[in-house]
C-alpha positions as CSV (number, residue, x, y, z in Angstrom):
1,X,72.4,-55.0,-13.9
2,X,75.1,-54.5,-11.2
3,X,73.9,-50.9,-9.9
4,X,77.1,-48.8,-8.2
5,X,76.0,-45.5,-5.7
6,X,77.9,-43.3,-5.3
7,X,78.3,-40.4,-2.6
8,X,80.7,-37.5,-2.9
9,X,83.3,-36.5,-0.8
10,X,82.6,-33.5,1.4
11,X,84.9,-30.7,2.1
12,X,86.0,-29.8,5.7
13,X,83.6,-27.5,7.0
14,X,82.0,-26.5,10.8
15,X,79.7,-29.8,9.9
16,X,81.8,-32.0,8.7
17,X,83.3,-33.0,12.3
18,X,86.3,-34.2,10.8
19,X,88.6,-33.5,13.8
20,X,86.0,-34.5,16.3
21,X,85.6,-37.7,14.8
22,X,89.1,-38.6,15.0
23,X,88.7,-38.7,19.1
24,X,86.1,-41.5,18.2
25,X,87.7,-43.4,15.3
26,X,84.8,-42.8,13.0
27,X,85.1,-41.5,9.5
28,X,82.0,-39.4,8.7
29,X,79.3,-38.1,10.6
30,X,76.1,-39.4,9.0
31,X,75.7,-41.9,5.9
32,X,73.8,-40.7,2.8
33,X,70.4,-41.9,3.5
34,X,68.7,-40.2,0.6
35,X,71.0,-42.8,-1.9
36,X,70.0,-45.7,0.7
37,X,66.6,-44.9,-0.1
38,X,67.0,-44.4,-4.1
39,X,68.4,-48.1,-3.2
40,X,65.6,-49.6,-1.9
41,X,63.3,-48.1,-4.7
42,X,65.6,-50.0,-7.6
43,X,64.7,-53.3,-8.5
44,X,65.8,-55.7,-5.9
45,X,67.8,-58.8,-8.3
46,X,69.7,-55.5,-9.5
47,X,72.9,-56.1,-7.5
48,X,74.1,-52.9,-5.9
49,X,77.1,-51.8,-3.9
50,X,77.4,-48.1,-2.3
51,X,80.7,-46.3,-2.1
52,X,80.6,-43.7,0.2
53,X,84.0,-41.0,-0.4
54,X,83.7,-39.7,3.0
55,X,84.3,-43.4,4.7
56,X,86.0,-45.1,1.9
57,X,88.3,-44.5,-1.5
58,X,86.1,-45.3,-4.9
59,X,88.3,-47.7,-6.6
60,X,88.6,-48.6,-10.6
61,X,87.7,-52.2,-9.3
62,X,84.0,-50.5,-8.2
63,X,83.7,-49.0,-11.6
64,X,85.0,-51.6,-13.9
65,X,81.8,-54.0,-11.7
66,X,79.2,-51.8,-12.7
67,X,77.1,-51.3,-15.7
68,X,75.8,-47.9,-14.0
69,X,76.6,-45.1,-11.9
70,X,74.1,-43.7,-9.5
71,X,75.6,-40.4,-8.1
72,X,73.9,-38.3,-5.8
73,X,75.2,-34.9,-4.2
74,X,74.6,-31.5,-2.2
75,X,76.0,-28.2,-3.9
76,X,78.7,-28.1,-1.4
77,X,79.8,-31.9,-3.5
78,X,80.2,-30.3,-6.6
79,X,83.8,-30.6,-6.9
80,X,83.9,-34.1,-5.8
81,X,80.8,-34.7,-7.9
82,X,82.4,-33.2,-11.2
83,X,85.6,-36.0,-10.3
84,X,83.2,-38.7,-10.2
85,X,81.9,-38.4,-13.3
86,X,84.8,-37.5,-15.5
87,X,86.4,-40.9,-13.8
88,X,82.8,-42.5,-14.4
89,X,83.2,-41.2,-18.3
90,X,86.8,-41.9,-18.5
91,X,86.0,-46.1,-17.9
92,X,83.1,-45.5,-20.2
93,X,80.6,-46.3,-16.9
94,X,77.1,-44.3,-17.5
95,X,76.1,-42.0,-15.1
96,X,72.8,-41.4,-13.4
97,X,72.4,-38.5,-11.1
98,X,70.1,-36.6,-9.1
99,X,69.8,-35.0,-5.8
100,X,69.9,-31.6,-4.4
101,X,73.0,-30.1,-6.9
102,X,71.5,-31.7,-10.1
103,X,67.8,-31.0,-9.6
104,X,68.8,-27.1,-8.9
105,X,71.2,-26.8,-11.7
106,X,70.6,-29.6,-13.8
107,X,72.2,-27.6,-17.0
108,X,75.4,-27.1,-15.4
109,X,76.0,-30.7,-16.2
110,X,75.8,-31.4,-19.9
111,X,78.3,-34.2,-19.0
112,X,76.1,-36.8,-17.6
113,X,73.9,-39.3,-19.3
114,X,70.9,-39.2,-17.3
115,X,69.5,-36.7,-15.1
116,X,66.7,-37.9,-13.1
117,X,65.1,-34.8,-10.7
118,X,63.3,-34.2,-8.0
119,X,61.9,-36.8,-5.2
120,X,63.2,-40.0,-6.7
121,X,59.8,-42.1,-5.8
122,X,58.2,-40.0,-8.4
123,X,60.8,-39.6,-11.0
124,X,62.8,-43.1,-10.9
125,X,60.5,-45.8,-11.6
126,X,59.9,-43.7,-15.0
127,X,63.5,-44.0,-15.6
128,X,63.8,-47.9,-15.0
129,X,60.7,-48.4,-16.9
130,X,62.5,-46.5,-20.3
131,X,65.7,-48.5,-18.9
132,X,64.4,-51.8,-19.1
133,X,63.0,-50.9,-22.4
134,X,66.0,-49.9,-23.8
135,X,65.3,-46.3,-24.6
136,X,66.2,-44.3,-21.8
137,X,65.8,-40.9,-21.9
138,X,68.2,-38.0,-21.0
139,X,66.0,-36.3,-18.7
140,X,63.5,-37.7,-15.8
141,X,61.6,-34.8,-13.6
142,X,59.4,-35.3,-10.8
143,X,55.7,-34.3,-11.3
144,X,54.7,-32.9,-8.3
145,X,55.2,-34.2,-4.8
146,X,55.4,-38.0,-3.5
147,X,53.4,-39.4,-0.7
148,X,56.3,-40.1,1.4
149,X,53.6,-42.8,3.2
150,X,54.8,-45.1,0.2
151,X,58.6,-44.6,0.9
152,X,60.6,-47.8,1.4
153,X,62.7,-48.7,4.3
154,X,66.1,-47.5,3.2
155,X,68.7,-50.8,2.5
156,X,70.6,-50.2,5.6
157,X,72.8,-53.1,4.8
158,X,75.0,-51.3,2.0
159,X,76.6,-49.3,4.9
160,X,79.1,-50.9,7.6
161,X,77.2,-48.6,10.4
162,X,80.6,-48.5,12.2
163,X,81.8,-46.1,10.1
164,X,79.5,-43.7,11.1
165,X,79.1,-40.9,14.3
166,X,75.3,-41.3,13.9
167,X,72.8,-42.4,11.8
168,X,69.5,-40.6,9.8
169,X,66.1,-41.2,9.6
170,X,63.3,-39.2,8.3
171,X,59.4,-38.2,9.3
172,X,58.5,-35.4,7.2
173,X,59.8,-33.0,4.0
174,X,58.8,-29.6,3.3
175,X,58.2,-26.4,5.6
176,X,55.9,-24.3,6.2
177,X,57.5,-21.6,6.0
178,X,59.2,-19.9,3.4
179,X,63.0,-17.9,3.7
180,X,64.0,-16.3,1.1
181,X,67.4,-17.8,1.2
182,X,66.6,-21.0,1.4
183,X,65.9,-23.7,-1.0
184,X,63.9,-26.3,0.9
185,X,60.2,-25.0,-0.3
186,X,61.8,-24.7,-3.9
187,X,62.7,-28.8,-3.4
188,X,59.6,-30.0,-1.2
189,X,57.2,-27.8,-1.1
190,X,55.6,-25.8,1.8
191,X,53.4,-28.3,3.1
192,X,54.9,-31.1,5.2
193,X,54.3,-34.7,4.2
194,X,54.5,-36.9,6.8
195,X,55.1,-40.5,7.2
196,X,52.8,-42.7,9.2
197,X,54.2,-43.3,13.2
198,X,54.3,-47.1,12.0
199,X,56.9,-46.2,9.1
200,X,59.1,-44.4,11.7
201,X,58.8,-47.0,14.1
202,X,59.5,-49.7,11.4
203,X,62.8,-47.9,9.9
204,X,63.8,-47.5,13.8
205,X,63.3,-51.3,14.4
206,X,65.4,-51.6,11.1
207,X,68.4,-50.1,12.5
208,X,68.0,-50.8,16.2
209,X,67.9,-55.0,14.9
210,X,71.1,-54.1,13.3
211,X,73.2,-53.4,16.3
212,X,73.0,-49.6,16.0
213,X,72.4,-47.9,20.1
214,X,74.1,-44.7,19.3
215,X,72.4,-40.9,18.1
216,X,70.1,-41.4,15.4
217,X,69.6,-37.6,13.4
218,X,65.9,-37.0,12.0
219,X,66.7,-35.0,9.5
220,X,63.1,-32.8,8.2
221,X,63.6,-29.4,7.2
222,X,61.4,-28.1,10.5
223,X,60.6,-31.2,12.3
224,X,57.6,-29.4,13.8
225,X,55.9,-28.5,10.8
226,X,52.7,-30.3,11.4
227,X,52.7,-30.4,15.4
228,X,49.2,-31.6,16.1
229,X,50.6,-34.8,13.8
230,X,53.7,-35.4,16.2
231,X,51.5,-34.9,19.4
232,X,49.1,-37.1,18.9
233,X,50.9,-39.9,16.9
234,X,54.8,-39.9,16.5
235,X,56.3,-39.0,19.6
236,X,53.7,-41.1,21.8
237,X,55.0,-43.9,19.4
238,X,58.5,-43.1,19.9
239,X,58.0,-42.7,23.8
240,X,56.6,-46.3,23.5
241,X,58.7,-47.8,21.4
242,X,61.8,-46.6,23.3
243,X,60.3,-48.7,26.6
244,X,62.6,-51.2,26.3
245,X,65.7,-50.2,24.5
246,X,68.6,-48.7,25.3
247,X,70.5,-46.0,23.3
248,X,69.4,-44.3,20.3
249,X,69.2,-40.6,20.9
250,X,67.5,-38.8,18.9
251,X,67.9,-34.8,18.0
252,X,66.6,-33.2,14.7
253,X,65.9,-29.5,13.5
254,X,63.0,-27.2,14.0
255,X,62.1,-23.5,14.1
256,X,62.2,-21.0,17.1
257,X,58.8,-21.5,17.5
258,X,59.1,-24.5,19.3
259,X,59.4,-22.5,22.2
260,X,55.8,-21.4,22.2
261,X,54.7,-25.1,23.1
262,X,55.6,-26.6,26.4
263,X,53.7,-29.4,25.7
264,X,55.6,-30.4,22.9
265,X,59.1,-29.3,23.9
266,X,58.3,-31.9,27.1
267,X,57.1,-34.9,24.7
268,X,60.1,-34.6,22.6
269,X,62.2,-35.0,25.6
270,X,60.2,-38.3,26.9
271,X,60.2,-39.5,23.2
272,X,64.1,-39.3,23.2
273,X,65.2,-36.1,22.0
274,X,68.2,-34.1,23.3
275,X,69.0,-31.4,20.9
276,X,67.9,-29.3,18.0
277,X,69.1,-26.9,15.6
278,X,67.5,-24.1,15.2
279,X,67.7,-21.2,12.4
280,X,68.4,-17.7,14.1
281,X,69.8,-16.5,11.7
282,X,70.2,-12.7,13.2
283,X,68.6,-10.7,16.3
284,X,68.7,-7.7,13.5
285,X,64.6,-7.7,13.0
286,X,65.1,-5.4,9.9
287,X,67.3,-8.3,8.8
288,X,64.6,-11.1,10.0
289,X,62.0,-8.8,7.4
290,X,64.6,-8.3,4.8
291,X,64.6,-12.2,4.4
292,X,61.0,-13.2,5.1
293,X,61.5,-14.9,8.5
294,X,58.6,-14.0,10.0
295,X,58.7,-17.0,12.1
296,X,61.8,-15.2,14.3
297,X,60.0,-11.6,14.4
298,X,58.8,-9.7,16.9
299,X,59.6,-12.4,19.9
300,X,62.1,-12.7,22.5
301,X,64.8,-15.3,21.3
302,X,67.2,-15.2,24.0
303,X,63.6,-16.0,26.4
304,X,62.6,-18.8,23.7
305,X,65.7,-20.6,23.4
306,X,66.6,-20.2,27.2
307,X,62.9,-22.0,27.7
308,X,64.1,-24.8,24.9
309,X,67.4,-25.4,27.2
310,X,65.5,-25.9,30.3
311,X,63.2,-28.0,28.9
312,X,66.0,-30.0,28.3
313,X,67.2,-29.7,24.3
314,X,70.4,-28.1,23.5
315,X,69.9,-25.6,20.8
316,X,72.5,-25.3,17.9
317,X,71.9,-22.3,16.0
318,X,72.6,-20.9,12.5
319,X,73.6,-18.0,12.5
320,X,73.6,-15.3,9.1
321,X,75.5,-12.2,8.1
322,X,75.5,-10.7,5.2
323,X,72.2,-9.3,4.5
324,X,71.3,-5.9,2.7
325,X,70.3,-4.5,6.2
326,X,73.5,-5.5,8.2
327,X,75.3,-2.2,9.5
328,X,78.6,-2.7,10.8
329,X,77.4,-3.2,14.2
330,X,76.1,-7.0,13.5
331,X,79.4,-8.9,14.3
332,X,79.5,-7.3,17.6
333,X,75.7,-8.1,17.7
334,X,75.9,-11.6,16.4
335,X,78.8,-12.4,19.0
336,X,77.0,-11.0,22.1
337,X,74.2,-12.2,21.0
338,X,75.4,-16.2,21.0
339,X,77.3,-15.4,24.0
340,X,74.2,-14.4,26.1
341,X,72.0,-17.5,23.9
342,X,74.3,-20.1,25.7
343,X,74.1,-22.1,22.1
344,X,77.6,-23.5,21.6
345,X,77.3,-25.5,18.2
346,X,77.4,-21.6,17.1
347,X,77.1,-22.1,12.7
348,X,78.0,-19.1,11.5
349,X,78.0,-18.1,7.4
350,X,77.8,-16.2,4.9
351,X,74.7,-15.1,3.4
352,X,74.6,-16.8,-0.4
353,X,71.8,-17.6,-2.4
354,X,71.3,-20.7,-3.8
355,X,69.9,-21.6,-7.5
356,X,65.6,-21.5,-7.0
357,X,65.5,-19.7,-4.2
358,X,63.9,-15.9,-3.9
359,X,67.2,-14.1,-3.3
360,X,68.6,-15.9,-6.1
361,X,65.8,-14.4,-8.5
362,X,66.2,-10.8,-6.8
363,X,70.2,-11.2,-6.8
364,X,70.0,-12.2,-10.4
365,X,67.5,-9.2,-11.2
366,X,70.1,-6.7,-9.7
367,X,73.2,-8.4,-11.5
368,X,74.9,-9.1,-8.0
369,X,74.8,-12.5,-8.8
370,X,78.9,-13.2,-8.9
371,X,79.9,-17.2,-8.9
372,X,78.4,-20.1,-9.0
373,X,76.3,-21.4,-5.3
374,X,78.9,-23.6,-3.4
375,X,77.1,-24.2,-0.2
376,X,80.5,-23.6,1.5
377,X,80.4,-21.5,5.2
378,X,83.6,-21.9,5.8
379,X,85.9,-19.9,3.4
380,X,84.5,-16.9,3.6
381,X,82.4,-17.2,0.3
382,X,79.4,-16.2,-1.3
383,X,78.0,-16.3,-4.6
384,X,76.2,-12.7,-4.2
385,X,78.3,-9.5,-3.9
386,X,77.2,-7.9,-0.5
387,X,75.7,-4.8,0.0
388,X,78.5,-3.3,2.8
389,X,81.1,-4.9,0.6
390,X,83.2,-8.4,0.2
391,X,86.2,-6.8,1.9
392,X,84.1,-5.4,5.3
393,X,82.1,-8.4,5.1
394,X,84.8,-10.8,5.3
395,X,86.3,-8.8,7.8
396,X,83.6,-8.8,10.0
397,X,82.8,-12.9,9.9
398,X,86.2,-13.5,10.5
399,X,85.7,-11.7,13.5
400,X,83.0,-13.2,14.9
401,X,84.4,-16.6,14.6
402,X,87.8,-16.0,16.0
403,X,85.7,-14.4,19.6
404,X,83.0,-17.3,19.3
405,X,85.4,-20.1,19.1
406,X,88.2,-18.4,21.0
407,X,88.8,-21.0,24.6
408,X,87.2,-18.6,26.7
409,X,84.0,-17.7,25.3
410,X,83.5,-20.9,24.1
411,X,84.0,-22.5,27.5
412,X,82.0,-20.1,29.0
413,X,78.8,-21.2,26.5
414,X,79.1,-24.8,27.8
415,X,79.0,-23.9,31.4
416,X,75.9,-21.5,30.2
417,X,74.4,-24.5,28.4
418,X,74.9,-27.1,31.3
419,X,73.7,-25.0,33.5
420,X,70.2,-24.3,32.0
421,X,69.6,-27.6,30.9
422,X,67.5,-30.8,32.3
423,X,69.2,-33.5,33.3
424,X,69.0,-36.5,30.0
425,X,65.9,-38.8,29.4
426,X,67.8,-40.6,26.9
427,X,71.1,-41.6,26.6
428,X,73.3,-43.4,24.6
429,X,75.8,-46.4,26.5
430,X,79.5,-45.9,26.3
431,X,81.6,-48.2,24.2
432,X,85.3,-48.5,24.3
433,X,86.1,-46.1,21.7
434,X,84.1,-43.7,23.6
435,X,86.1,-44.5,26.8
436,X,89.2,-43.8,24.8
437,X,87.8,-40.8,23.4
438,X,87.8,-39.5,26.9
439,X,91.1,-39.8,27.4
440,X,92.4,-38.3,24.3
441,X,90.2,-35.5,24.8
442,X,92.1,-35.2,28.4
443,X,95.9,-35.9,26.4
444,X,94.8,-33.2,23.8
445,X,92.6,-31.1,25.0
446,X,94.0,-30.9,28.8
447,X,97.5,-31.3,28.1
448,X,98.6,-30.5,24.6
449,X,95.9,-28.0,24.1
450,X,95.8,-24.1,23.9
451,X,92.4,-24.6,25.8
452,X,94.0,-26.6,28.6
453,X,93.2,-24.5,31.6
454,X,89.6,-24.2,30.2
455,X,88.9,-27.3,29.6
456,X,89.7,-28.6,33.3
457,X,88.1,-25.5,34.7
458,X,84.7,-26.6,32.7
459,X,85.6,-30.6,33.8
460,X,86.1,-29.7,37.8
461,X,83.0,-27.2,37.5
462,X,80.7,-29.6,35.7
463,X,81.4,-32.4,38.1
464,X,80.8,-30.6,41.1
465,X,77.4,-28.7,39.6
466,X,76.0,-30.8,36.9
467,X,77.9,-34.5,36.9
468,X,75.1,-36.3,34.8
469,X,76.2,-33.8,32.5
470,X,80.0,-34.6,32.2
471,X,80.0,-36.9,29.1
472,X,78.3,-34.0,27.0
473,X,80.8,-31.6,28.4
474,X,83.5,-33.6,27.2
475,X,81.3,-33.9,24.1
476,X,81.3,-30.2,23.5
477,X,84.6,-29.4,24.1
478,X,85.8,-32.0,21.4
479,X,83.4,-29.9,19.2
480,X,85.1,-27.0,20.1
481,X,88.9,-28.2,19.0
482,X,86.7,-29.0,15.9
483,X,86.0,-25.6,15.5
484,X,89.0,-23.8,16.0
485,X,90.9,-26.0,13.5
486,X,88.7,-25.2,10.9
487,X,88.6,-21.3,11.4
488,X,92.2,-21.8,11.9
489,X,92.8,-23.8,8.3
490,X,90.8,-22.3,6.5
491,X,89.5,-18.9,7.8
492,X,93.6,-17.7,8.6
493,X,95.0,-20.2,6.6
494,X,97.2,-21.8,9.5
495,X,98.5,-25.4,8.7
């Protein structure tokens, strides 16, 4: 049976990198390791191709080979998601689909022929079972949650890892804790499940054998969920297995919490870690209670993530508004607030609440649910209708983006950042296209640029104080042109 994967095409958002990319010549930032996974877990004479949108077109060709369509997809894929499977339907190709957008709304999509929900090494081999049977049912739901111990090594050989800014890997799924806006305990459950240092160190050797040296993205929901866990067996592994290799950086996300253990912070560091993102959501604490993020309350979280920097991670940071508790006074809070935090990977939205979630249960309760959950932080959406109002609200993000991501103030973050952080454990070796990528960041940045007397200040300052630290400058100010054309496209609607 000649199995066809599908990934849909994201939008251009903050995280999608698709001007950044272009100074490096790849086409998307990260390949859909949940559908290499699903891969690995189908039988293995099944012939199977992947089609990734975001690297690639899906062709008729693709669809006319298969004798079924395996399409997994986030909420903010819906759109692209929906195409795919009216194109699948249109060539009479049957579609199986699951992942994030299908197990939190599976009835929005009457048009598919087989939903299969939830962690796929509980609910697929059910599926395939029926399948091979020849009486597969609409309908597959995961009962209860995996041992992720018994997860395969995803088929890293359905992706031409060139395409790619960095690659994924995963130790864990599920957090501890328990926002009200987020979905993640609604998916995976409060308690993390770990894998086993050997399983990490085995998918590592996977992709290292494969050429890969670049940044590799661990991508748990709160990568410190179980800390004694990652103390005394995964990062000692990953300190050891990094002895003798070069590249492969590693950064992931966590909560602010990490900042209470030295110990910890320091390990990750030796292990091969260089940044992490980090929920902040607001400094508003009637906001932090408002939302159940207890982890954020009643600490000092310009102290915590200044301690983070110098123990040399970068912290990128959400960043919230929106809540019932906002007064007018957050966007000037919000922006002095990520001016003084030194974070410059700034990700600033809207507060929506997606399908599962608390908020979505309280939002529904008080009829302020409005659209349908788009996962989108970039147009100035939401799916609830705020309690200062759409209008003030809108008005206010727009705001904060244009001072975050305005030249000056975002300059003046990097020099913040560069300046408070340890020089690199870890780094990755420059290739050509990174060499080039230099240079165009000079050509466009430096000379065609609005940013152009900024971005030589930050180059002439950074080599004088912190030269180890000029390849991440240049880095971040490539992020930064990034930004701006997305707030410019689609928060002002420039073209």
């Amino acid at each position: 049976m000649n199995i066809l994967l599908i990934y849909p095409q994201f939008p251009e958002t903050f995280w999608s990198f698709t001007y950044a990319l272009r100074f490096i010549k790849k086409k998307s930032a990260f390949p859909p390791l949940g559908l290499l996974t699903v891969a690995a877990l189908l039988p293995e004479e099944w012939p199977k191709r992947l089609v990734d949108e975001n690297t690639e077109a899906l062709r008729d060709e693709d669809l006319a080979w298969a004798d079924l369509a395996l399409i997994s997809a986030m909420a903010l894929q819906r759109k692209a998601a929906v195409r795919i499977i009216e194109r699948c339907r249109g060539m009479g190709l049957k579609t199986v689909v699951g992942g994030p957008l299908f197990t939190a709304e599976p009835e929005a999509f009457k048009q598919v022929d087989h939903l299969v929900l939830g962690e796929a090494e509980r609910s697929l081999p059910a599926f395939i079972e029926d399948l091979n049977n020849g009486c597969p049912k609409r309908t597959y739901t995961a009962d209860g949650y995996p041992d992720i111990q018994e997860a395969p090594v995803p088929l890293w050989d359905l992706v031409p890892m060139n395409r790619y800014a960095s690659l994924n890997i995963q130790y864990s799924r599920g957090c501890p804790f328990n926002c009200d806006f987020c979905n993640i305990t609604a998916l995976f459950g409060r308690t993390p499940r770990i894998k086993t240092a050997q399983q990490v160190v085995t998918e590592l050797d996977a992709i290292y054998q494969a050429g890969w040296r670049g940044n590799i993205f661990f991508v748990d929901d709160n990568f410190i969920g179980n800390k004694r866990s990652l103390k005394d067996h995964l990062l000692p592994a990953l300190v050891q297995w990094r002895r003798d290799k070069k590249g492969c950086v590693f950064f992931t996300e966590a909560s602010i919490n990490l900042a209470d253990d030295p110990e910890l912070m320091t390990l990750m560091v030796e292990a091969g870690f260089d940044s992490v993102f980090i929920g902040i959501e607001t400094p508003d604490e009637n906001c932090l209670t408002e939302c159940c993020k207890t982890q954020n309350k009643n600490r000092d979280m310009l102290k915590d993530i200044k301690a983070i920097h110098r123990s040399g991670l970068q912290v990128m940071g959400g960043f919230i508004v929106g809540f019932d508790s906002d007064t007018p006074s957050i966007f000037q809070r919000q922006i002095d607030f990520i001016q003084r935090s030194g974070i410059v990977t700034a990700m600033v939205g809207l507060l929506q609440a997606p399908p599962g979630t608390r908020l979505f249960e309280r939002m529904s309760r008080e009829q302020r649910v409005c659209s349908e959950f788009s996962g989108d932080n970039v147009n100035g959406l939401t799916n609830i209708i705020p309690a200062m109002g759409l209008d003030k609200l809108i008005e206010g993000y727009r705001t904060i983006m244009k001072q975050i991501y305005s030249p000056r103030k975002y300059y003046q973050r990097i020099r913040c950042v560069l300046g408070e952080l340890k020089a690199p454990v870890a780094t990755t070796p420059s290739d050509r296209q990174h060499v080039f990528a230099f240079f165009r960041a000079c050509l466009r940045l430096g000379v065609l640029g609005k940013e152009r007397f900024q971005y030589w200040r930050l180059l002439t300052w950074t080599l004088v104080r912190r030269p180890r630290m000029l390849p991440l400058a240049v880095t971040l100010a490539i992020y930064g042109h990034h930004y701006r054309k997305i707030y410019e496209i689609h928060l002002l609607g420039a073209v």
